[in-house]
C-alpha positions as a printed NumPy array, in Angstrom:
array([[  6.79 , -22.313, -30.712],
       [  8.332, -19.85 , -27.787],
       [  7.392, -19.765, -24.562],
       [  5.737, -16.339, -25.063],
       [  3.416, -17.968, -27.428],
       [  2.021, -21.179, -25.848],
       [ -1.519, -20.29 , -24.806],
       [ -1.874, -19.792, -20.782],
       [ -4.091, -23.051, -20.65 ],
       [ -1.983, -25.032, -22.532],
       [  1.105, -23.963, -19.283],
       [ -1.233, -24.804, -17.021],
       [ -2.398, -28.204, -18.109],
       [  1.745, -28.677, -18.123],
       [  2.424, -27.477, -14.41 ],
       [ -0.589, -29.317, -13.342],
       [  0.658, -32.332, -15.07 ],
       [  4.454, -31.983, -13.799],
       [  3.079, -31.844,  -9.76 ],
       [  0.971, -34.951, -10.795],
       [ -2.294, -33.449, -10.179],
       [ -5.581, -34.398, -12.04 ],
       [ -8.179, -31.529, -13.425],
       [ -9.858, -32.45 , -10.168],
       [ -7.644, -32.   ,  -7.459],
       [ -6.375, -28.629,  -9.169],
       [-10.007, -27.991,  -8.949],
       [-10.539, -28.586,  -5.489],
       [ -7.559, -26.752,  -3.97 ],
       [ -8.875, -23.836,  -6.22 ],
       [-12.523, -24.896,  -4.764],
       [-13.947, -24.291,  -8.076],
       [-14.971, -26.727, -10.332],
       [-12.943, -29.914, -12.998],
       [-15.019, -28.276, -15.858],
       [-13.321, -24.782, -15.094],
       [-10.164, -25.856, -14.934],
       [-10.827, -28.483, -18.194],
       [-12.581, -25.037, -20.019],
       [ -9.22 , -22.643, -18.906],
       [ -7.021, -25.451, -20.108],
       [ -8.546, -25.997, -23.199],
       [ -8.722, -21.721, -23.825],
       [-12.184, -21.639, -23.959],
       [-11.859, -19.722, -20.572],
       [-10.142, -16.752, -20.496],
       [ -7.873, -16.077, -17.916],
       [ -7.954, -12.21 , -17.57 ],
       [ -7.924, -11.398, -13.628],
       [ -4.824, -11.169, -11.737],
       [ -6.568, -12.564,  -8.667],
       [ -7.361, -15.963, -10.423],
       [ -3.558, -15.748, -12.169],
       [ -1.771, -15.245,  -8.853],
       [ -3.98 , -18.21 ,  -7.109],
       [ -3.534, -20.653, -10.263],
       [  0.019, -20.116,  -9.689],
       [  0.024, -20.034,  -5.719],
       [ -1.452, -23.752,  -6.308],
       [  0.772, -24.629,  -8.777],
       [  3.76 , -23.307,  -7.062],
       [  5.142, -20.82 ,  -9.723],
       [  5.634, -17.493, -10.132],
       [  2.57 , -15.376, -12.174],
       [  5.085, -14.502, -14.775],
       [  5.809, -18.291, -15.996],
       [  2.256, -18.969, -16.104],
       [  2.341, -15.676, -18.348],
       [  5.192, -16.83 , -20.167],
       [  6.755, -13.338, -19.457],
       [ 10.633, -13.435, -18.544],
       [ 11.807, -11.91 , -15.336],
       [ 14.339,  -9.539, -16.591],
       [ 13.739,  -6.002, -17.046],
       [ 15.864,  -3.833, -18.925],
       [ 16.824,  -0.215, -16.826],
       [ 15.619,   2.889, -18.304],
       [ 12.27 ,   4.54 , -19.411],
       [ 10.674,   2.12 , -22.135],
       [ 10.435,   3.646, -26.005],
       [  7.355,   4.358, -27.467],
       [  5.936,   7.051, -25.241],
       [  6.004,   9.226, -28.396],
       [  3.53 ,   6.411, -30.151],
       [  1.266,   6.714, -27.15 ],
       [  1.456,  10.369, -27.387],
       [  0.634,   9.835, -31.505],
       [ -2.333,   7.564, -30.447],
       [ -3.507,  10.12 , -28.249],
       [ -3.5  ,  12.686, -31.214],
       [ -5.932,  10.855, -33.696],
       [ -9.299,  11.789, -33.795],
       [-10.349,  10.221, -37.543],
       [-10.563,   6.619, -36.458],
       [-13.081,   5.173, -38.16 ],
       [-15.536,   2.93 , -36.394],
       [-14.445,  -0.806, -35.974],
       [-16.988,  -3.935, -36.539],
       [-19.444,  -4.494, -33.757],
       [-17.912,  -8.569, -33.91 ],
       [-14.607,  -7.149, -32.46 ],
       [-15.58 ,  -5.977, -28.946],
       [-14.902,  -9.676, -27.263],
       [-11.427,  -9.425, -28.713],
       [-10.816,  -5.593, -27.46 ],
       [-12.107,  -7.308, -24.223],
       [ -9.168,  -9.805, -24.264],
       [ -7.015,  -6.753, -24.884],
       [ -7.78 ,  -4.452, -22.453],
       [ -7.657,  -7.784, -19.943],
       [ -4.043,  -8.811, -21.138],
       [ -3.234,  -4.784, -20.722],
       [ -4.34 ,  -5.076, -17.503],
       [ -2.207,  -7.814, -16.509],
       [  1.062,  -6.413, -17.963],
       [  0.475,  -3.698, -16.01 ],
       [ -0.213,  -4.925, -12.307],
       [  2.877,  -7.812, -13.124],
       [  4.587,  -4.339, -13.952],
       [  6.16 ,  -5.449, -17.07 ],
       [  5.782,  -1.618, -18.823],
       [  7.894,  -1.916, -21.502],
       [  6.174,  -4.772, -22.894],
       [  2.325,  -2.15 , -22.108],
       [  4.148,   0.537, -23.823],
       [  4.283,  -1.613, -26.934],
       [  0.734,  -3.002, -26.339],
       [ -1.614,   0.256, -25.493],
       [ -1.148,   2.096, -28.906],
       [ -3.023,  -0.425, -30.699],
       [ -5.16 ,  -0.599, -27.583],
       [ -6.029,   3.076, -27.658],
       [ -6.72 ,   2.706, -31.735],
       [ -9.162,   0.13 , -31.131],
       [-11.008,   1.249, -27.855],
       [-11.559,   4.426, -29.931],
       [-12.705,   2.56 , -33.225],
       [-15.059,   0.829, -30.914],
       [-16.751,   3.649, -29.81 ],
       [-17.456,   1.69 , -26.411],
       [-17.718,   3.934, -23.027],
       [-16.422,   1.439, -21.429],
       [-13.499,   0.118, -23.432],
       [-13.065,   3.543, -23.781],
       [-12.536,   4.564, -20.419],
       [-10.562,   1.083, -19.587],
       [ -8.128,   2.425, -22.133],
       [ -6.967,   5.643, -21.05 ],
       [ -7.119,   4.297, -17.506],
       [ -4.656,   2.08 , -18.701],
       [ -2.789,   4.326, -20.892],
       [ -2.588,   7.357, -17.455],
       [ -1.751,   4.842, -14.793],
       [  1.463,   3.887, -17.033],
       [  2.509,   7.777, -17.966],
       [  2.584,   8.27 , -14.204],
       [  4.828,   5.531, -13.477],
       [  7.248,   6.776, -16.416],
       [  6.985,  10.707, -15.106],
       [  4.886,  11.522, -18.37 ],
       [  2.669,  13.56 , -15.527],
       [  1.185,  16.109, -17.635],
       [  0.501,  13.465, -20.608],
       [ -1.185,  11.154, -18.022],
       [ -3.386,  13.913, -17.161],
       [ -4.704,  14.226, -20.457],
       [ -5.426,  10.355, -20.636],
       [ -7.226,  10.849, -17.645],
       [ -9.405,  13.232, -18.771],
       [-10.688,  11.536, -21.572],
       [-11.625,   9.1  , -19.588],
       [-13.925,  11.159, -17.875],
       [-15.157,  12.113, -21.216],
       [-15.7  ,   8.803, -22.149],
       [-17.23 ,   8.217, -19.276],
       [-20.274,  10.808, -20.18 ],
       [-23.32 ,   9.908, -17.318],
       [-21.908,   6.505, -15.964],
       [-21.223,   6.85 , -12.858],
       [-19.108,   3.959, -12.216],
       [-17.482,   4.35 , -15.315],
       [-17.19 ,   8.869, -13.858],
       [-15.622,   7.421, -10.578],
       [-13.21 ,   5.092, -11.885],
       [-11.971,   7.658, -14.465],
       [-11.768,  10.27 , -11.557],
       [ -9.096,   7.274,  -9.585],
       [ -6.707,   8.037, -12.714],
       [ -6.946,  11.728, -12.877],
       [ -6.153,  11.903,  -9.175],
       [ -3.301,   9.744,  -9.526],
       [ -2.032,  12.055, -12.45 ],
       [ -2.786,  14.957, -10.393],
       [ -0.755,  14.143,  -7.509],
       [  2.257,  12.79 ,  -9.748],
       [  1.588,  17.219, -10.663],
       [  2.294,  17.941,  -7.416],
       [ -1.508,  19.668,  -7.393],
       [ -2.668,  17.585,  -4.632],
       [ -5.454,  19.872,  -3.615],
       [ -7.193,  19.495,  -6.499],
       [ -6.855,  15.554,  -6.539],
       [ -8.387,  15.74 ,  -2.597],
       [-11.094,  17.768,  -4.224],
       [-12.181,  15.486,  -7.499],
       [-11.839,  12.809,  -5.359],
       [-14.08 ,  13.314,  -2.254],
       [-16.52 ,  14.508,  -4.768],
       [-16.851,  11.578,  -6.546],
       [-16.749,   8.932,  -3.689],
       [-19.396,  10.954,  -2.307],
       [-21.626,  10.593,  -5.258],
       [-21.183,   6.399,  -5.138],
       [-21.067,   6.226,  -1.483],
       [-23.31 ,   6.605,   1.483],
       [-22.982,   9.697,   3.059],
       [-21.49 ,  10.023,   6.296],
       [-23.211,   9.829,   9.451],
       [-22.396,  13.83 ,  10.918],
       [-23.33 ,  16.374,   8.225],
       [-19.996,  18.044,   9.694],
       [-18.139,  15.313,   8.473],
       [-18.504,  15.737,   4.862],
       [-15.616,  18.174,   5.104],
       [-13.003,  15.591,   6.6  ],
       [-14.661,  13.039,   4.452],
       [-16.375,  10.843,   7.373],
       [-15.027,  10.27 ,  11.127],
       [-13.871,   7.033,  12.793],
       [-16.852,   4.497,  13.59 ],
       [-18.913,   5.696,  10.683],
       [-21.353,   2.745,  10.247],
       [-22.783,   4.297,   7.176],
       [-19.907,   2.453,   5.001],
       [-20.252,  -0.883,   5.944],
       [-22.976,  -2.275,   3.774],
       [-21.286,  -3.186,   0.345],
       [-23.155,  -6.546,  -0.169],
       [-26.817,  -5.819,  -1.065],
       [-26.726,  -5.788,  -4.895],
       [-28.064,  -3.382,  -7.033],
       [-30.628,  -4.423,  -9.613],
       [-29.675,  -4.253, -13.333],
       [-30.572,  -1.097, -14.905],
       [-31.193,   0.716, -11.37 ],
       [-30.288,   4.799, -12.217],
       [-27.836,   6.564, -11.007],
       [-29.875,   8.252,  -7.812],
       [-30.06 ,   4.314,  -6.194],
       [-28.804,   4.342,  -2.715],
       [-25.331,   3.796,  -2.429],
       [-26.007,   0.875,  -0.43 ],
       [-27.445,  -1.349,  -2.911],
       [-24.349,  -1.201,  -5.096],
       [-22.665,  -4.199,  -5.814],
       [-19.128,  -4.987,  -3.577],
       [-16.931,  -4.157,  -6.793],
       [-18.512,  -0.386,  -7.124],
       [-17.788,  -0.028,  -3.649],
       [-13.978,  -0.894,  -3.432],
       [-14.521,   2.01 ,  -6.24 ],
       [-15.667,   4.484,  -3.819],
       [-13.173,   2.578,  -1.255],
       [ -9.957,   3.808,  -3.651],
       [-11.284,   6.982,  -4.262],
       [-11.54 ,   7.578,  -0.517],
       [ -8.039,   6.287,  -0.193],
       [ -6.596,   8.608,  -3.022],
       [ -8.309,  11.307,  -1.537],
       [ -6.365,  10.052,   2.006],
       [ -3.103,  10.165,   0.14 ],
       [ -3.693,  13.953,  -1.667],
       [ -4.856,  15.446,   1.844],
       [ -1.864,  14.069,   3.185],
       [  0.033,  15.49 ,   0.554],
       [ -1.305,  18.885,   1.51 ],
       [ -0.508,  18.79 ,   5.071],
       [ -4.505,  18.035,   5.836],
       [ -3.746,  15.214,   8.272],
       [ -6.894,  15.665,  10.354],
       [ -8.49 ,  14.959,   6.881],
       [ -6.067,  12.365,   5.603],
       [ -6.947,  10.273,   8.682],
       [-10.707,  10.657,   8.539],
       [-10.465,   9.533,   4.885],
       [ -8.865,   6.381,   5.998],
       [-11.036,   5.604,   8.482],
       [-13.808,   5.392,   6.231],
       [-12.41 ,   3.912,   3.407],
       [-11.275,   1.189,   6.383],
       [-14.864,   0.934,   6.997],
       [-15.943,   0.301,   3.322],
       [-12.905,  -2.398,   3.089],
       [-13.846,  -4.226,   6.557],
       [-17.213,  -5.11 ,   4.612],
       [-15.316,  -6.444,   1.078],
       [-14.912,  -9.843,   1.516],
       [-13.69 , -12.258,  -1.557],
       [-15.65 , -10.174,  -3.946],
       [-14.337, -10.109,  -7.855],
       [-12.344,  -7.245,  -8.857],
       [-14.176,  -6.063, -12.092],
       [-13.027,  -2.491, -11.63 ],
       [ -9.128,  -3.36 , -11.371],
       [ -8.58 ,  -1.072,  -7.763],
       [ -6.814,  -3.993,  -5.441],
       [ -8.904,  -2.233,  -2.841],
       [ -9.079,  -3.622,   0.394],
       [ -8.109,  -3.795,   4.314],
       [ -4.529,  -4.441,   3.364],
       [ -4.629,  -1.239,   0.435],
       [ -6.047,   0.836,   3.719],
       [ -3.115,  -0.331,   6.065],
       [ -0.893,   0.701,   2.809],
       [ -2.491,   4.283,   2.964],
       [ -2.015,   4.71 ,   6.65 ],
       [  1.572,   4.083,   6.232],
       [  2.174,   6.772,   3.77 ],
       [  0.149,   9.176,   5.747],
       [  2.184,   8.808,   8.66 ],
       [  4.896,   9.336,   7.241],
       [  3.727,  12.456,   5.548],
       [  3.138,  13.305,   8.939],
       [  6.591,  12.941,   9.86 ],
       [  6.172,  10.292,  12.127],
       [  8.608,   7.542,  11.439],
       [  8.266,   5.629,  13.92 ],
       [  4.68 ,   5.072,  13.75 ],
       [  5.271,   4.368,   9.577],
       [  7.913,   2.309,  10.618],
       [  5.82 ,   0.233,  12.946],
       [  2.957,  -0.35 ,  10.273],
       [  4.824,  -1.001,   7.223],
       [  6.557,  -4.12 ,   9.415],
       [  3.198,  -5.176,  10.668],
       [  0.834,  -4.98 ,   7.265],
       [  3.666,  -6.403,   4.639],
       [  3.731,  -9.537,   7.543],
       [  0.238,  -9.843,   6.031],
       [ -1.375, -12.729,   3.67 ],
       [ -2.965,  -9.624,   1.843],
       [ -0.162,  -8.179,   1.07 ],
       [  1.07 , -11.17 ,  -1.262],
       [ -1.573, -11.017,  -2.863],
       [ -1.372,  -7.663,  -3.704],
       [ -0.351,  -6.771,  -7.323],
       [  3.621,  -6.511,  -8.007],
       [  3.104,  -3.081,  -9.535],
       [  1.282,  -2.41 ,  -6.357],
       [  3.366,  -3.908,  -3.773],
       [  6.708,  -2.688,  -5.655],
       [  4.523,   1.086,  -5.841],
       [  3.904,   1.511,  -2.739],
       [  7.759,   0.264,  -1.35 ],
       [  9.096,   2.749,  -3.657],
       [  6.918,   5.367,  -1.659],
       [  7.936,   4.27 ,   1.508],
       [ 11.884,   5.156,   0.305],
       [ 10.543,   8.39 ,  -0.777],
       [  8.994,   8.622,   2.889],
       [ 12.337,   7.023,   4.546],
       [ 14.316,   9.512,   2.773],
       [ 12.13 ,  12.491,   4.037],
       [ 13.134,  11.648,   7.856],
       [ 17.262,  10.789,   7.129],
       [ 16.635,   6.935,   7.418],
       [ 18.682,   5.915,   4.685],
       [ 18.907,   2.386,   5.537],
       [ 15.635,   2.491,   5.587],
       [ 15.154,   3.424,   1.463],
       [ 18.023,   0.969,   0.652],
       [ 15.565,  -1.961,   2.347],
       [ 12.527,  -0.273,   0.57 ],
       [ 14.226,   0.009,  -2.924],
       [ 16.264,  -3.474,  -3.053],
       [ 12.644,  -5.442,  -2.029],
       [ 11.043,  -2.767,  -4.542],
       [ 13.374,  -4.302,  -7.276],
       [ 12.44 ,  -7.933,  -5.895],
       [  9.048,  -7.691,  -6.276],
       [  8.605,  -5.398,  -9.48 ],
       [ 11.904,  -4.602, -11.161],
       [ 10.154,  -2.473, -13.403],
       [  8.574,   0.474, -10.25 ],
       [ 12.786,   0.676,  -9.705],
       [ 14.407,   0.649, -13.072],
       [ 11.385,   2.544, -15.118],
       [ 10.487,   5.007, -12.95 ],
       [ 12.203,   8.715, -13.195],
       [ 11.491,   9.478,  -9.14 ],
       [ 12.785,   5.911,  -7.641],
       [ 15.966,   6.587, -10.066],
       [ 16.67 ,   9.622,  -7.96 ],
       [ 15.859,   7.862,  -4.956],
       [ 18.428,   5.349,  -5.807],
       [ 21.05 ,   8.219,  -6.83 ],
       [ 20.183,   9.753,  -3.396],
       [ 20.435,   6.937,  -1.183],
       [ 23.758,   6.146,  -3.271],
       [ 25.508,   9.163,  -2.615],
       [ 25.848,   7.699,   1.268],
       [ 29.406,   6.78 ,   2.042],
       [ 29.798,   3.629,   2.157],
       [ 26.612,   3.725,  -0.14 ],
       [ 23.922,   0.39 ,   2.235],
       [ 23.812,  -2.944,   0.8  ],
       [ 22.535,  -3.736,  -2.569],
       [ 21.79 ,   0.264,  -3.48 ],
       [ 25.169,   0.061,  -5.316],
       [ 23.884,  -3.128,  -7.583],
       [ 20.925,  -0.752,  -8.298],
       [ 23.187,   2.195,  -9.05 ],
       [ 25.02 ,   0.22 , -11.542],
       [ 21.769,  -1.375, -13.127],
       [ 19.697,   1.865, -13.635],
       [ 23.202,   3.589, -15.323],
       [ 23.873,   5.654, -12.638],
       [ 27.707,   4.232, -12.057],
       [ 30.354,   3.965, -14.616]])
């Protein structure tokens, strides 16, 4: 049996064993209980959330990708098999699939999930045309919509804009009168929309929608910049909503997870009104989305966003910088990635958003600066550096310096852009 194919709980029981630790002191530095840790080594608990992956291995002192059993290599160059996610896109006649099967589409869509925020995209690229198949067989909303969230975030990393798009919007179709299932659909087709360069319309779907799921803010004014600074409206995320409330609840009865929905939504909206040279805008966005996050604390992430005060930090980076103030960028980006947050931040996300901040360094000159940003891209998520069409080109910029900054040339050569 390979590595690849020995169950998660059956790696776990073995690291646990090797640092001579019983089910119950794993347990207690994870401050959850011996029969959790006895159930997830024993695979009658799933282990589906990168949260819970990254702290089992934080304890364990690994990396998330041998508790995965995933190697660390990734191979340079768009990932084949974009055309079968393009042909999976294209059927309509799948027939439906046994009701018995949704727990296992579950496990799916969960291990999709993970490939994609360890950023290991060739291996997704393989996975989602079943995944597609199946979510459509099931006829589930939900699976549904999990899928071609999936299946857009991916086409954007691997420039497949316009194709990403499309995934997105059936995910809103999907999505039908949910309205969690609406906004988290709408996250995906603003991502694809801003990967289109049509970041008005992104700013538009998006303020739209976190207004529907969120409070509103306190000025009527503000609904045009999306809420000022000090807008105490946001900051209520913990009162749960009862099962089965409808849609016209007040937002603040929603439970933490459907906020940090309305929380990324607020941020994308930050990023596409940046985009557009709205920076009033841009940094009333942030503000509120920093006063949703302030409220989020240690809540599950059922919704897969990463939102939080780190994610906001993130977005005020990118703004400045959009801004053309480097200096100010410059000064945040050293401060947040000092954080605890940021580490636990996704590696697609972390190695995302450094990929950004070369686009951002390369804006204002600061070539140096993109090397940095690209090399500890590559660190972090190999895949953001040696998948992705734009951070290519950023390499191939940044390489054209002469002499080209340490470690750009090692990427150069990697990504096939030096004989």
């Amino acid at each position: 049996m390979s590595s690849d194919d020995v169950p998660i709980g059956r790696r776990v029981a073995r690291l646990r064993a090797r640092r001579s630790m019983t089910q119950q002191m794993l347990a207690d530095r994870l401050r959850r209980s011996k029969s959790w840790v006895d159930k997830v080594e024993r695979g009658v608990r799933s282990l589906d959330r990168y949260s819970v992956i990254q702290e089992l291995a934080h304890v364990l002192r690994v990396d998330p990708e041998v508790l995965l059993g995933q190697p660390r290599s990734t191979p340079a160059g768009t990932p084949d098999g974009v055309d079968d996610i393009r042909a999976a896109l294209a059927r309509y006649d799948i027939p439906p699939a046994p009701r018995q099967t949704t727990d296992e589409l579950r496990r799916q869509a969960g291990y999709a999930w993970l490939s994609y925020q360890h950023g290991h995209y060739g291996q997704l690229v393989r996975v989602l045309p079943g995944l597609l198949d199946s979510a459509q067989g099931a006829r589930s909303a939900e699976m549904l919509v999990q899928a071609y969230r999936i299946t857009s975030s991916l086409l954007v990393k691997l420039g497949e804009a316009d194709l990403a798009w499309l995934a997105a919007d059936r995910a809103m179709s999907a999505a039908g009168d949910a309205p969690i299932l609406a906004a988290t659909a709408t996250i995906s087709v603003a991502q694809a929309l801003r990967a289109s360069n049509r970041d008005r319309l992104a700013l538009a779907v998006t303020q739209t929608a976190a207004n529907r799921i969120l409070p509103p803010p306190s000025h009527p004014a503000d609904h045009e910049v999306g809420g000022l600074p000090g807008d105490q409206t946001a900051r209520q995320p913990h009162d749960q909503r009862s099962e089965g409330e409808d849609e016209g609840a007040p937002a603040r009865q929603r439970p933490p997870g459907e906020w940090a929905v309305g929380g990324t939504l607020l941020v994308q909206a930050a990023l596409a009104a940046a985009g557009c040279g709205e920076h009033r805008r841009a940094d009333a966005l942030t503000e509120r989305a920093a006063g949703v996050a302030s409220s989020l604390r240690g809540y599950d992430d059922p919704h897969h966003t990463s939102f939080g005060p780190v994610v906001v930090e993130l977005a005020r980076v990118l703004v400045a910088a959009q801004r053309g103030e480097a200096v100010e960028a410059l000064r945040r980006h050293s401060a947040v990635v000092r954080r605890e947050g940021w580490r636990r931040l996704p590696a697609e996300y972390r190695g995302a958003y450094l990929v950004d901040v070369a686009r951002a360094c390369l804006q204002v000159g600061d070539l140096r600066g993109a090397a940095r940003a690209l090399v500890d891209a590559d660190s972090v998520a190999p895949a953001e550096v040696r998948c992705r069409p734009f951070a290519r080109t950023a390499i191939a910029d940044v390489a054209r310096a002469q002499p080209a900054p340490a470690g750009v040339a090692r990427l150069a050569t990697v990504v096939g852009l030096t004989r």
